[in-house]
Biopython code that builds the backbone (N, CA, C, O; Angstrom):
import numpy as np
from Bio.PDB.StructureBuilder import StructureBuilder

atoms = [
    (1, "UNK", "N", (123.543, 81.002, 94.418)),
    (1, "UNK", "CA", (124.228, 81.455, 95.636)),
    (1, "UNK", "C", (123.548, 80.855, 96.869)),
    (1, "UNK", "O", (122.830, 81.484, 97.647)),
    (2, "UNK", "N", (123.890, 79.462, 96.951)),
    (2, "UNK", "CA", (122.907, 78.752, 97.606)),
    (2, "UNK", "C", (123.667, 78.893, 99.587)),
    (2, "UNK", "O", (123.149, 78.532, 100.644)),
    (3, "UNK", "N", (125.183, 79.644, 99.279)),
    (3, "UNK", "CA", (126.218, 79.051, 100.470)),
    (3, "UNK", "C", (125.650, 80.001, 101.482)),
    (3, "UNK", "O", (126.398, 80.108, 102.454)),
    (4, "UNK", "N", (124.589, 80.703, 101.554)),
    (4, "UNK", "CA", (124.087, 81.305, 102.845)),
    (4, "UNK", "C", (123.900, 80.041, 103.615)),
    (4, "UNK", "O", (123.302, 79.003, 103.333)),
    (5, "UNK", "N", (124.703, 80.485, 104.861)),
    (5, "UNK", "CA", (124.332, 79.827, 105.939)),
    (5, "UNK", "C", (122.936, 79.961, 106.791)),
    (5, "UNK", "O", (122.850, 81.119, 107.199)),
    (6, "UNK", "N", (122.172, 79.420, 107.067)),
    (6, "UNK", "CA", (121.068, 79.445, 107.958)),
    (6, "UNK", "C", (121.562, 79.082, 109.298)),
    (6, "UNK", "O", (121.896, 77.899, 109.370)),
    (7, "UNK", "N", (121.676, 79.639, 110.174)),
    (7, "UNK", "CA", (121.433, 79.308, 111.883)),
    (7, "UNK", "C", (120.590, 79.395, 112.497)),
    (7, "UNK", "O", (120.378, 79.054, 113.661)),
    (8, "UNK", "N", (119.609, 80.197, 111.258)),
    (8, "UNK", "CA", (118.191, 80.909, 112.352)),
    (8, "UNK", "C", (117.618, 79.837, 112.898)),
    (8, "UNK", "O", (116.750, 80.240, 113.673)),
    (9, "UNK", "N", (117.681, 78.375, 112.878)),
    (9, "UNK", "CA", (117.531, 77.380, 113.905)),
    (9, "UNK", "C", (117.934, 77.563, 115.109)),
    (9, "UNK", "O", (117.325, 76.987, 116.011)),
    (10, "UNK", "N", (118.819, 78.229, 115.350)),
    (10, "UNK", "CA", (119.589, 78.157, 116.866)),
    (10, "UNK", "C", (119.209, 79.380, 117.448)),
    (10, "UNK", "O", (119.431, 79.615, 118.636)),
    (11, "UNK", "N", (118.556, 80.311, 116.565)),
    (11, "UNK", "CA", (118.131, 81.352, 117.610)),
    (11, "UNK", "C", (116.905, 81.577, 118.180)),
    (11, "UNK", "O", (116.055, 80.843, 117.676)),
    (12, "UNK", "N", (116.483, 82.297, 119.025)),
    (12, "UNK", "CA", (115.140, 82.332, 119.697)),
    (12, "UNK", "C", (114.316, 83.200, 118.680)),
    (12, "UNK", "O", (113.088, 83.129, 118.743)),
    (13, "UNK", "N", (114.888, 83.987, 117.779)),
    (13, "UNK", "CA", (113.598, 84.404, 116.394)),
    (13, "UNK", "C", (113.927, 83.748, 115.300)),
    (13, "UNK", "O", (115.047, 84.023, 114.871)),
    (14, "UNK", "N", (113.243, 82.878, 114.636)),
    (14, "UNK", "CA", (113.596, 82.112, 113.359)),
    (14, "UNK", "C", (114.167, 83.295, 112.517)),
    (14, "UNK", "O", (115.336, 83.378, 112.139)),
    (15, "UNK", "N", (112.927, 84.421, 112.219)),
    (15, "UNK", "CA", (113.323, 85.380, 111.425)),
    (15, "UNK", "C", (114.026, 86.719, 112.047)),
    (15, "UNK", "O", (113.806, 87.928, 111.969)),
    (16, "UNK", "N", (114.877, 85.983, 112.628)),
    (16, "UNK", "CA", (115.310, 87.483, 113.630)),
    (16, "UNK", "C", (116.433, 88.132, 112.215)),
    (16, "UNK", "O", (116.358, 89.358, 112.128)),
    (17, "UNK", "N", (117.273, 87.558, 111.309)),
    (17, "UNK", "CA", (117.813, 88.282, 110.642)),
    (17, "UNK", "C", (117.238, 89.341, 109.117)),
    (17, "UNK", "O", (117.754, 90.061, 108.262)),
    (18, "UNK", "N", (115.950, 88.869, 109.486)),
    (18, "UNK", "CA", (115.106, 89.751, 108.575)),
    (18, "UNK", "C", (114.041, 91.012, 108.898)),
    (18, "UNK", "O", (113.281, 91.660, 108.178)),
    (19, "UNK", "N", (114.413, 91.048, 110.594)),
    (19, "UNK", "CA", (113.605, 91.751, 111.407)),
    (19, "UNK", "C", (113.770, 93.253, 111.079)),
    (19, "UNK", "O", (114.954, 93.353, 110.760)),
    (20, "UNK", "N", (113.310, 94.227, 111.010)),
    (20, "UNK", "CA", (113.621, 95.618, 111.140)),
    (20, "UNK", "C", (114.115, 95.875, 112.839)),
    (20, "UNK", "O", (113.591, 95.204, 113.728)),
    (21, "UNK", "N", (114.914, 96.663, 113.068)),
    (21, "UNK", "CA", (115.237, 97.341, 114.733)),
    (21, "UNK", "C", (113.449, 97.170, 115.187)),
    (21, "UNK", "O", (112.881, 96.276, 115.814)),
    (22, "UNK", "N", (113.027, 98.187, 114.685)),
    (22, "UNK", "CA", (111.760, 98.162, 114.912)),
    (22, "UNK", "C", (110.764, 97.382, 115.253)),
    (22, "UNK", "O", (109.807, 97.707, 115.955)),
    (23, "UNK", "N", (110.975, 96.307, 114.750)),
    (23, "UNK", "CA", (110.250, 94.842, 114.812)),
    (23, "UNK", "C", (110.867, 93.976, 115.888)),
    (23, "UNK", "O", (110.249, 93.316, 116.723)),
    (24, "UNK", "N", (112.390, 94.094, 115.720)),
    (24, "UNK", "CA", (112.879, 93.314, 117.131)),
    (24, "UNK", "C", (112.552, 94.035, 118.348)),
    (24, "UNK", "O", (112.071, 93.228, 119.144)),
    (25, "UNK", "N", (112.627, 95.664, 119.028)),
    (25, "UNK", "CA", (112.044, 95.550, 119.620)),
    (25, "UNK", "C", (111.016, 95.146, 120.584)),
    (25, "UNK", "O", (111.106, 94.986, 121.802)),
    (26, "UNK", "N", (109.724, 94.976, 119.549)),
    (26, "UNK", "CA", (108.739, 94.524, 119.995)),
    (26, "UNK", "C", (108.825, 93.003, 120.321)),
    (26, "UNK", "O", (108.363, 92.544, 121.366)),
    (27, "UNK", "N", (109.563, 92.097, 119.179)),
    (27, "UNK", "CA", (109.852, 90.482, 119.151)),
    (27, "UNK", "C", (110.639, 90.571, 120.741)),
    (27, "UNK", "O", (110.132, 89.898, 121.639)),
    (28, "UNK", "N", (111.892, 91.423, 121.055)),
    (28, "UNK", "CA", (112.776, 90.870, 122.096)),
    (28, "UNK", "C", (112.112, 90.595, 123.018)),
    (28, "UNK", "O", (112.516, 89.779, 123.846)),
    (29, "UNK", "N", (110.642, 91.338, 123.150)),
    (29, "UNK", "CA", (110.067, 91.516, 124.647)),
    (29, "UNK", "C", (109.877, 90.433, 125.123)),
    (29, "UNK", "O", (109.720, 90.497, 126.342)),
    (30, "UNK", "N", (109.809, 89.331, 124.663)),
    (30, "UNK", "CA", (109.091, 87.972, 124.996)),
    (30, "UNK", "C", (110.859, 86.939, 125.269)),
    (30, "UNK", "O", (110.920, 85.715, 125.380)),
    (31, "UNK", "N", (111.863, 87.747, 125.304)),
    (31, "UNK", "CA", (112.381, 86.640, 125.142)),
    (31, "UNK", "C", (113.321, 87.091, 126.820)),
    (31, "UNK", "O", (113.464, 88.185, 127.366)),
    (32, "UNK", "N", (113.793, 85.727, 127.211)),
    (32, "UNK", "CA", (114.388, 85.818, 128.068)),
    (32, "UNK", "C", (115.856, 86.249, 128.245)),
    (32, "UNK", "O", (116.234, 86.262, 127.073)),
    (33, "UNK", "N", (116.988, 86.635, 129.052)),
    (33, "UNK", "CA", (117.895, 86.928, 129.214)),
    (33, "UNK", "C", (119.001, 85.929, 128.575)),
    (33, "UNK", "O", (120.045, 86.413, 128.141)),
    (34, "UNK", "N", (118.755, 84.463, 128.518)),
    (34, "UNK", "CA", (119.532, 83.761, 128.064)),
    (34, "UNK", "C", (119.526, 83.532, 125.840)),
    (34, "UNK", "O", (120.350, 83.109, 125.030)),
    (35, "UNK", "N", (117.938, 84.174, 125.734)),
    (35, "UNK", "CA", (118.072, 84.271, 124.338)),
    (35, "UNK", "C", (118.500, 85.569, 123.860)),
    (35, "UNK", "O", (118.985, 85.608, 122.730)),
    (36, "UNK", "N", (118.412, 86.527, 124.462)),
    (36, "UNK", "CA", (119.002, 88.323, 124.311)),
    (36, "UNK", "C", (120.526, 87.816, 124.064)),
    (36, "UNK", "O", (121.000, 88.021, 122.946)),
    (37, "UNK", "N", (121.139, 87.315, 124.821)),
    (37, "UNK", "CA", (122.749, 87.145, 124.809)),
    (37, "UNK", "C", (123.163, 86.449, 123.520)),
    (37, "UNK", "O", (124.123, 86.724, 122.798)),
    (38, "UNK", "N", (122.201, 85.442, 123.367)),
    (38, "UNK", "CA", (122.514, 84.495, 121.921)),
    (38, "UNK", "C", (122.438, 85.597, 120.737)),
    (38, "UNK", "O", (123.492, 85.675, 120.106)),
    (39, "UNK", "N", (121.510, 86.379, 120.350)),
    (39, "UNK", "CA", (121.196, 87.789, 119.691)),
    (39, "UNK", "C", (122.049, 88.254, 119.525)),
    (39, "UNK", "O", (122.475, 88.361, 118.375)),
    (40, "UNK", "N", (122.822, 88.838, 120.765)),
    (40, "UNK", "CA", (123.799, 89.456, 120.532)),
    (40, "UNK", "C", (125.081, 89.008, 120.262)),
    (40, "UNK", "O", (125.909, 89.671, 119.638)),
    (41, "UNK", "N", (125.318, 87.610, 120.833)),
    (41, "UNK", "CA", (126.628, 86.978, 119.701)),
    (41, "UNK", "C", (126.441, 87.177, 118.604)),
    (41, "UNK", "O", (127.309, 87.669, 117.884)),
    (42, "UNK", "N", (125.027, 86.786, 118.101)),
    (42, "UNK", "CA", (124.814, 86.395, 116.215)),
    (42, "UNK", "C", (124.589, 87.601, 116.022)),
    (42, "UNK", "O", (124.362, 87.531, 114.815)),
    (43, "UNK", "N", (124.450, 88.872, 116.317)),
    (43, "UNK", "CA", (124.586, 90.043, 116.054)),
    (43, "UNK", "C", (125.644, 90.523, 115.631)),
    (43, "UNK", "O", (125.841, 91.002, 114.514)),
    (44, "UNK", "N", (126.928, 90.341, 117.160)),
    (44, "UNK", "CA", (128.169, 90.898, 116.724)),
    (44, "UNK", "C", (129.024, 90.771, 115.806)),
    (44, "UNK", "O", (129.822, 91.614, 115.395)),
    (45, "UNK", "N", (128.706, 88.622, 115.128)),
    (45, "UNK", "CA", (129.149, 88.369, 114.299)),
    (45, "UNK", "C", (128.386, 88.285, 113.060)),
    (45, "UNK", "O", (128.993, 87.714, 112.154)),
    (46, "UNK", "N", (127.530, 88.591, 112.856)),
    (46, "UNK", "CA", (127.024, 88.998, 111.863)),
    (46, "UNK", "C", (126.848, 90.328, 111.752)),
    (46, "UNK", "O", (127.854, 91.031, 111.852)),
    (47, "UNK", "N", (125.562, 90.952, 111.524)),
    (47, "UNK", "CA", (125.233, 92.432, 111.200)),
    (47, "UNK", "C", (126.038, 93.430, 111.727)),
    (47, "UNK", "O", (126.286, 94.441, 111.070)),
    (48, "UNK", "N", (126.546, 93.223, 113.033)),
    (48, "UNK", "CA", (126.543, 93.807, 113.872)),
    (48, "UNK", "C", (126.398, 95.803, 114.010)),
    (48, "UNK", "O", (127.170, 96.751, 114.155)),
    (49, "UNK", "N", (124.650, 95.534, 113.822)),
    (49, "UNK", "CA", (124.560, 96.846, 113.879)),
    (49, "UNK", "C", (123.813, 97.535, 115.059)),
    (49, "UNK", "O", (122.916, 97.055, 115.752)),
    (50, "UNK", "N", (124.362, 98.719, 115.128)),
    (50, "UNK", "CA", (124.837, 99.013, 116.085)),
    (50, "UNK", "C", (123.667, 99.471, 117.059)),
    (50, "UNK", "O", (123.735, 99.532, 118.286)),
    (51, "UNK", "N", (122.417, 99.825, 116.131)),
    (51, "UNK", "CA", (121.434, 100.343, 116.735)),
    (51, "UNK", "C", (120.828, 98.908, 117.424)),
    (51, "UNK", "O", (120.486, 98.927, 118.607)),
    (52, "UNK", "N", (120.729, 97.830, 116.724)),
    (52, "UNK", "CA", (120.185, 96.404, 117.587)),
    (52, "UNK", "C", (121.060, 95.902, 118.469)),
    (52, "UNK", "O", (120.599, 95.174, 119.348)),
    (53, "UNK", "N", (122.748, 96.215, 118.438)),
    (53, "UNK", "CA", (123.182, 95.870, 119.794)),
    (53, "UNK", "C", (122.646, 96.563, 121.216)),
    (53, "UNK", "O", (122.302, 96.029, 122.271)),
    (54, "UNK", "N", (122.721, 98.146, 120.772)),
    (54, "UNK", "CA", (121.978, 98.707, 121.856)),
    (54, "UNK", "C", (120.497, 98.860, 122.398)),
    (54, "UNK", "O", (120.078, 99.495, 123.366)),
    (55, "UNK", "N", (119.856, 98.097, 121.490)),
    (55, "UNK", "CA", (118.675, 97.550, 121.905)),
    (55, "UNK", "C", (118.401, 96.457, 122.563)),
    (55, "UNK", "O", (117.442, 96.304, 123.320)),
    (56, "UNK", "N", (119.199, 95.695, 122.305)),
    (56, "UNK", "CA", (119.489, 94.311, 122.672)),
    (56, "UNK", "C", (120.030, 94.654, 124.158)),
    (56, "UNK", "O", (119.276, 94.410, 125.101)),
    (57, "UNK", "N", (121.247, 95.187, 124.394)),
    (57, "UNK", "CA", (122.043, 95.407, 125.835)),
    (57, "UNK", "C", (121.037, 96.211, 126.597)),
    (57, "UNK", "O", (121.108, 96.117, 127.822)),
    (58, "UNK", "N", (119.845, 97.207, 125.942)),
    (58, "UNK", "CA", (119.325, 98.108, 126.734)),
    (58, "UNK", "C", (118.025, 96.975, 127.452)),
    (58, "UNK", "O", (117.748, 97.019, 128.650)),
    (59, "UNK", "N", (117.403, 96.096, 126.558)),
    (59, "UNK", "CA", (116.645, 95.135, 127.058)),
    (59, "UNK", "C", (117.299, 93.661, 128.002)),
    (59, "UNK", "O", (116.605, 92.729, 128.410)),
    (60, "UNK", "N", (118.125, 93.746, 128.095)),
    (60, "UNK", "CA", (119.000, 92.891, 129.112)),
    (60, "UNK", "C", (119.214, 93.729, 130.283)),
    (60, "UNK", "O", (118.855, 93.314, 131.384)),
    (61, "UNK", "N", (119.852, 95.052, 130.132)),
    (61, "UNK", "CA", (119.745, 95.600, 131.601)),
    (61, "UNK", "C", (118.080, 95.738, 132.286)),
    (61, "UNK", "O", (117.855, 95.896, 133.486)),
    (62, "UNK", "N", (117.309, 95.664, 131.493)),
    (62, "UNK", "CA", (116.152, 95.965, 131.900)),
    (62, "UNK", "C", (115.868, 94.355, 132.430)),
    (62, "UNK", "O", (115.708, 94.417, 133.649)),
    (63, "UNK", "N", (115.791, 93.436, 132.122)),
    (63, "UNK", "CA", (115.889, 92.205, 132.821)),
    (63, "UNK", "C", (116.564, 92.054, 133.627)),
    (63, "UNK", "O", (116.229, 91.317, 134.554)),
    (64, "UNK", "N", (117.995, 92.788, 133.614)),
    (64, "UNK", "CA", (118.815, 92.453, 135.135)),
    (64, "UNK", "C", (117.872, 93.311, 135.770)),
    (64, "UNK", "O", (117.626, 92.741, 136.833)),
    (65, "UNK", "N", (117.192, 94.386, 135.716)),
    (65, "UNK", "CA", (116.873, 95.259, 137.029)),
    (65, "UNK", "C", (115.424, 94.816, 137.317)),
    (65, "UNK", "O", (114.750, 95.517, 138.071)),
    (66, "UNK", "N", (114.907, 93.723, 136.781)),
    (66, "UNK", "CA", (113.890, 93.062, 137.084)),
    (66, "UNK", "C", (112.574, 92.640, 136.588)),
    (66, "UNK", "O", (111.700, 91.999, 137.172)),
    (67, "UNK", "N", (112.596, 93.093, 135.471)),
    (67, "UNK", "CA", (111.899, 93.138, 134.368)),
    (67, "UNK", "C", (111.484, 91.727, 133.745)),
    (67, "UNK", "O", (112.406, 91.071, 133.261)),
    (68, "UNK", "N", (110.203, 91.191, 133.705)),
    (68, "UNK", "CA", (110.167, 89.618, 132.605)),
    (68, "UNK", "C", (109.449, 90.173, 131.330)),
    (68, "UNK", "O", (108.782, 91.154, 131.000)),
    (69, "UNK", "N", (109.969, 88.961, 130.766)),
    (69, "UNK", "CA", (109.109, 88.646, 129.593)),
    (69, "UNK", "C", (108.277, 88.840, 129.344)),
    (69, "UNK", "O", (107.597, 88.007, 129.944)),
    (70, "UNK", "N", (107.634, 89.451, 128.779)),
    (70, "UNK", "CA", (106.350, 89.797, 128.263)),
    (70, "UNK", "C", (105.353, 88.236, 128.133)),
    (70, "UNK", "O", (104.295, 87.883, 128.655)),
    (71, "UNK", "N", (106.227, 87.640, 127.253)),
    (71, "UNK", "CA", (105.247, 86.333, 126.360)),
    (71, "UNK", "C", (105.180, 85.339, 127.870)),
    (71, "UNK", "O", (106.003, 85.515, 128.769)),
    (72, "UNK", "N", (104.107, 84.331, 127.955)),
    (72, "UNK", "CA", (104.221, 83.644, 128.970)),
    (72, "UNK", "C", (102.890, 83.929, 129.999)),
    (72, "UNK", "O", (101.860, 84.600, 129.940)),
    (73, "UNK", "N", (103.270, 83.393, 130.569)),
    (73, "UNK", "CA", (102.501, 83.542, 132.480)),
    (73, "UNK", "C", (101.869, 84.719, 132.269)),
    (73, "UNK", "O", (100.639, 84.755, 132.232)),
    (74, "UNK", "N", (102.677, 85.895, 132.093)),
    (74, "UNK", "CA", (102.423, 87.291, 132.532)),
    (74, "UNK", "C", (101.224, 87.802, 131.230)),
    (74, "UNK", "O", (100.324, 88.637, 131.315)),
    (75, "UNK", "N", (101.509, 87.206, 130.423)),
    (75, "UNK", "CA", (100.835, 87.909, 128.941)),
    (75, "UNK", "C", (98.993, 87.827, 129.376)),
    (75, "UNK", "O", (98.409, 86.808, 129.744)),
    (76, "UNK", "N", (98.393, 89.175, 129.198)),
    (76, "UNK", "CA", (97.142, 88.735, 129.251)),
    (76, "UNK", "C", (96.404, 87.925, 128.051)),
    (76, "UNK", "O", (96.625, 87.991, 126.842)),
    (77, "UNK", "N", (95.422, 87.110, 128.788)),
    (77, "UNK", "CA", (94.741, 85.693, 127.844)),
    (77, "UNK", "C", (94.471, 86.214, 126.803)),
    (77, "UNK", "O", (94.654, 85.222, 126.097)),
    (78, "UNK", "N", (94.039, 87.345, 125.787)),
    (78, "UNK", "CA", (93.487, 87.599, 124.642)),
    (78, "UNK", "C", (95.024, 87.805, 123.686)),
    (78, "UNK", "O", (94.976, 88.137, 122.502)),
    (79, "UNK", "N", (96.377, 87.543, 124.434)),
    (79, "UNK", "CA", (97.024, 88.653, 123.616)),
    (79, "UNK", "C", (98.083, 87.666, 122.502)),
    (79, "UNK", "O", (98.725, 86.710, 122.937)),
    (80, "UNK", "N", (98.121, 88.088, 121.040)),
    (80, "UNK", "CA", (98.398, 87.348, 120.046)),
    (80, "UNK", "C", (99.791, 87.563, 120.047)),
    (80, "UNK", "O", (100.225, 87.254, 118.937)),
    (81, "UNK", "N", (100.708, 87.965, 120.817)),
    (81, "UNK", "CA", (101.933, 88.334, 120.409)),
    (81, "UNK", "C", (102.717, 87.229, 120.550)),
    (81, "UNK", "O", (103.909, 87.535, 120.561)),
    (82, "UNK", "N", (102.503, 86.031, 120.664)),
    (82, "UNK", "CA", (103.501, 84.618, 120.642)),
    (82, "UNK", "C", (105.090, 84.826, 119.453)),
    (82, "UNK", "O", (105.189, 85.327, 118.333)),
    (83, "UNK", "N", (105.867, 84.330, 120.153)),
    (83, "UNK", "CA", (107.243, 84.685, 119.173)),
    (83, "UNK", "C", (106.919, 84.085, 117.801)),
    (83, "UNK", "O", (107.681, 84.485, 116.920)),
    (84, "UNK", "N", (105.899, 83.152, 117.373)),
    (84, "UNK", "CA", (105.553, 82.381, 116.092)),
    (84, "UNK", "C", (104.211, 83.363, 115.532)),
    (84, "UNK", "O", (103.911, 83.630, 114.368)),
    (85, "UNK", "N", (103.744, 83.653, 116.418)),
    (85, "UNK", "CA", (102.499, 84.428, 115.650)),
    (85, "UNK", "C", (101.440, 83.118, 115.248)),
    (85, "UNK", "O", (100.491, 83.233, 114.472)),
    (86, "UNK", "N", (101.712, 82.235, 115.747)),
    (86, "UNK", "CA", (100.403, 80.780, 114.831)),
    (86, "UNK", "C", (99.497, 80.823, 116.209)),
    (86, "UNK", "O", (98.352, 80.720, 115.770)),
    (87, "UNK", "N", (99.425, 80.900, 117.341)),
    (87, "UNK", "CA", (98.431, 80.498, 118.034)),
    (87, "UNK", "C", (96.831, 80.951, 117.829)),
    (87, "UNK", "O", (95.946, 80.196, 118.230)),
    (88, "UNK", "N", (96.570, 81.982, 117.305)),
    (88, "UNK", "CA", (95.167, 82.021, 116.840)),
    (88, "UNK", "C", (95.254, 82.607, 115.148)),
    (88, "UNK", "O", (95.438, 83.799, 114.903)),
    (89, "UNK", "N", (95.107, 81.681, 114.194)),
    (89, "UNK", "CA", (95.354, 82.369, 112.899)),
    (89, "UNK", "C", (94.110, 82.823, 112.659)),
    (89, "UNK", "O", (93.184, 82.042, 112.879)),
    (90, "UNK", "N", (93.860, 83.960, 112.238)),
    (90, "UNK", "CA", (92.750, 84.519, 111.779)),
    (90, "UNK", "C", (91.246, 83.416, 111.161)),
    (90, "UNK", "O", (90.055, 83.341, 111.462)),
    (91, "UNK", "N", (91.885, 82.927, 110.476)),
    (91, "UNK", "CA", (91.133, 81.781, 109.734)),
    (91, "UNK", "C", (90.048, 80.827, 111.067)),
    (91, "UNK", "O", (88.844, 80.570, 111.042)),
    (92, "UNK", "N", (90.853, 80.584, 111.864)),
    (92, "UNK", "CA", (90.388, 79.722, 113.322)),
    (92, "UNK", "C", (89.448, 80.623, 113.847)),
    (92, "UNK", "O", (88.260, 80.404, 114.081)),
    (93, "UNK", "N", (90.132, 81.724, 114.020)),
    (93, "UNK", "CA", (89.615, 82.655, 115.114)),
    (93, "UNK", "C", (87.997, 82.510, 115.224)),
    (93, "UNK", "O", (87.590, 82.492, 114.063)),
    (94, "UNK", "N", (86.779, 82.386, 116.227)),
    (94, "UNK", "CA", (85.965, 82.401, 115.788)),
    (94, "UNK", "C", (85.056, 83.745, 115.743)),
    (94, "UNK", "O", (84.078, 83.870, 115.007)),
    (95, "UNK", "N", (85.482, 84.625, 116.550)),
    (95, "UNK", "CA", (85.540, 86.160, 116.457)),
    (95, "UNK", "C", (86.223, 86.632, 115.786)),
    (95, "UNK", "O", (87.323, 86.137, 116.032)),
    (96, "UNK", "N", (86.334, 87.540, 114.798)),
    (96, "UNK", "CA", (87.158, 88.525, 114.344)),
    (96, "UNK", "C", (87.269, 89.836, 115.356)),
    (96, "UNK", "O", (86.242, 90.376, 115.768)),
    (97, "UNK", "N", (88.313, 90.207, 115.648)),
    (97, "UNK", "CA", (88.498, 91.304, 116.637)),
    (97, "UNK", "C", (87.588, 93.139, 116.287)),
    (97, "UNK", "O", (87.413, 94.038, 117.111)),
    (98, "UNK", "N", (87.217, 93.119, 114.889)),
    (98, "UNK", "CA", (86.709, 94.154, 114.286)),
    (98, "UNK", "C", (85.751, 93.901, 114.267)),
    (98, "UNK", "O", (85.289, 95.037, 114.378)),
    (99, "UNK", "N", (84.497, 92.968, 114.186)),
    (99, "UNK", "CA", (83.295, 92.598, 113.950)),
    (99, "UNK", "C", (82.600, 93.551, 114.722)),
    (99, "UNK", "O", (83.035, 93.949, 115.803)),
    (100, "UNK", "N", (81.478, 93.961, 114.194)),
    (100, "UNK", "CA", (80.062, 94.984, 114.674)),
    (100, "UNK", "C", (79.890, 93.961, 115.946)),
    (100, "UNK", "O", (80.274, 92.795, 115.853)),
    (101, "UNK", "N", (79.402, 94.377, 116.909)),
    (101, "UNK", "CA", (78.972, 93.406, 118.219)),
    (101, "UNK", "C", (77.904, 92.856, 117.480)),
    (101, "UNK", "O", (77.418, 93.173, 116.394)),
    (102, "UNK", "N", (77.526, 91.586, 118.641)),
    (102, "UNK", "CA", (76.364, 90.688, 117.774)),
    (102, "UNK", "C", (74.917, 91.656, 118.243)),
    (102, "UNK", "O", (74.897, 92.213, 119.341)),
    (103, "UNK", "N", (73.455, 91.792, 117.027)),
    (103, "UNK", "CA", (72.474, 92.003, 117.101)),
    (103, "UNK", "C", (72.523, 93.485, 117.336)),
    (103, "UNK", "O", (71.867, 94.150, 118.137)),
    (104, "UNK", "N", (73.453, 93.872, 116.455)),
    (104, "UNK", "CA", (73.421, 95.817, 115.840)),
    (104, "UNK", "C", (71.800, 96.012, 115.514)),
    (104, "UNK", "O", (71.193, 95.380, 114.650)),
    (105, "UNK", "N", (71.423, 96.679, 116.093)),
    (105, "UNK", "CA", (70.100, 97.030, 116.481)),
    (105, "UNK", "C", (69.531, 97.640, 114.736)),
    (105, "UNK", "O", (68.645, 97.249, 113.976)),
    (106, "UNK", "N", (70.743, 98.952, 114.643)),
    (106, "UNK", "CA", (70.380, 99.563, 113.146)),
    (106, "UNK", "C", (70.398, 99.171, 112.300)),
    (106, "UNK", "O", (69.694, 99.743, 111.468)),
    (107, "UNK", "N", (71.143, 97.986, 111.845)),
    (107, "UNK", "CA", (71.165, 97.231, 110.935)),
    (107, "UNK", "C", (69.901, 96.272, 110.925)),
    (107, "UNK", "O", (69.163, 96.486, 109.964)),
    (108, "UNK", "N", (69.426, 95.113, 111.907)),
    (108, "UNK", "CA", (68.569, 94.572, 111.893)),
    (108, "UNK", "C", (67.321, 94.989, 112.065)),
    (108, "UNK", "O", (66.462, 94.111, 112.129)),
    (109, "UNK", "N", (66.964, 96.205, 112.164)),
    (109, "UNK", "CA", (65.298, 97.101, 111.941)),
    (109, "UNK", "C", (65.765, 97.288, 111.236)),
    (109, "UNK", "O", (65.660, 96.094, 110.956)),
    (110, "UNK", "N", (66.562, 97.835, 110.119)),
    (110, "UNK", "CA", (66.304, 98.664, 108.684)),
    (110, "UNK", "C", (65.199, 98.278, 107.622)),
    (110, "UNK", "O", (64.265, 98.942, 107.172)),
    (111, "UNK", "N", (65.620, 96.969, 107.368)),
    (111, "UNK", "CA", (64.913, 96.159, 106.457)),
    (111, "UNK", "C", (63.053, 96.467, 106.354)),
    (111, "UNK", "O", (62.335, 96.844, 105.428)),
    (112, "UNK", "N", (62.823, 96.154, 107.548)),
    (112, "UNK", "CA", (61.083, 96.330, 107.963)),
    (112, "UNK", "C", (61.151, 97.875, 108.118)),
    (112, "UNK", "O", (60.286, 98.438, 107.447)),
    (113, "UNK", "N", (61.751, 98.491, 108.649)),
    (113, "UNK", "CA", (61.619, 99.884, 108.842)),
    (113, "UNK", "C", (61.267, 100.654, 106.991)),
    (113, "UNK", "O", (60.311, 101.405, 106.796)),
    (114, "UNK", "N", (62.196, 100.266, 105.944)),
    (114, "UNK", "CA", (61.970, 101.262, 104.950)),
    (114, "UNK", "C", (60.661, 100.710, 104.352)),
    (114, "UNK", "O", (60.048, 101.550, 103.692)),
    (115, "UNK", "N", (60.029, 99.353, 104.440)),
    (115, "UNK", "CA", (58.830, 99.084, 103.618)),
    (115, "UNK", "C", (57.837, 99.942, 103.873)),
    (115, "UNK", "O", (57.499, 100.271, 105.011)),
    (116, "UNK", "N", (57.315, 100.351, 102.814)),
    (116, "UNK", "CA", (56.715, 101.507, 102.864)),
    (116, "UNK", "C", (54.868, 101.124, 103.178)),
    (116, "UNK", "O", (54.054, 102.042, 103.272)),
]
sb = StructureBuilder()
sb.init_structure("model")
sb.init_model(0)
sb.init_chain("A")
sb.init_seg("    ")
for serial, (resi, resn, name, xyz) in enumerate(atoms, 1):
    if name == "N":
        sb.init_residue(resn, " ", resi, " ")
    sb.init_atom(name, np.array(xyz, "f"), 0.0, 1.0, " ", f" {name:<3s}", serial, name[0])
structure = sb.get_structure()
């Protein structure tokens, strides 16, 4: 059943038709007014369900009343939310965001501390 069509080329989320509501949410934030509208064509004619149209129209009025994009200019420098998710892959990263700060005091006396 190979005749699925793919368009997700033409839209502003590759994987926008595999997204949960939930997940687009957060994905729409980054996108501009002219990719929200594309969404919602390939919405109406596809899924068209009903809870992501009104997510979709509720994040467009919020851009008409003045609202940007999240992703971009505005995004602060640490923040990983790029519509691809590749700009810092974990692997690169040279911090891990969880790491103990450097020269944990308790950890590095232990050693000499228990010799008896």
């Amino acid at each position: 059943m190979s005749h699925h069509h793919h368009h997700d080329d033409s839209l502003p989320l590759p994987d926008y038709d595999h997204l949960a509501v939930g997940e687009l949410e957060h994905r729409i934030r980054a996108l501009d007014a002219h990719a929200l509208q594309d969404l919602v064509v390939h919405e109406r004619g596809h899924g068209n369900r009903a809870a992501v149209l009104q997510l979709l129209g509720a994040r467009l009025h919020q851009l008409g009343s003045g609202a940007q994009p999240t992703a971009g200019s505005s995004a602060p420098v640490g923040h990983s939310d790029t519509p691809h998710g590749s700009r810092v892959s974990p692997a690169t990263s040279p911090e891990p965001r969880h790491a103990p700060p450097h020269g944990n005091p308790a950890q590095a006396g232990r050693p000499k501390a228990n010799r008896g």
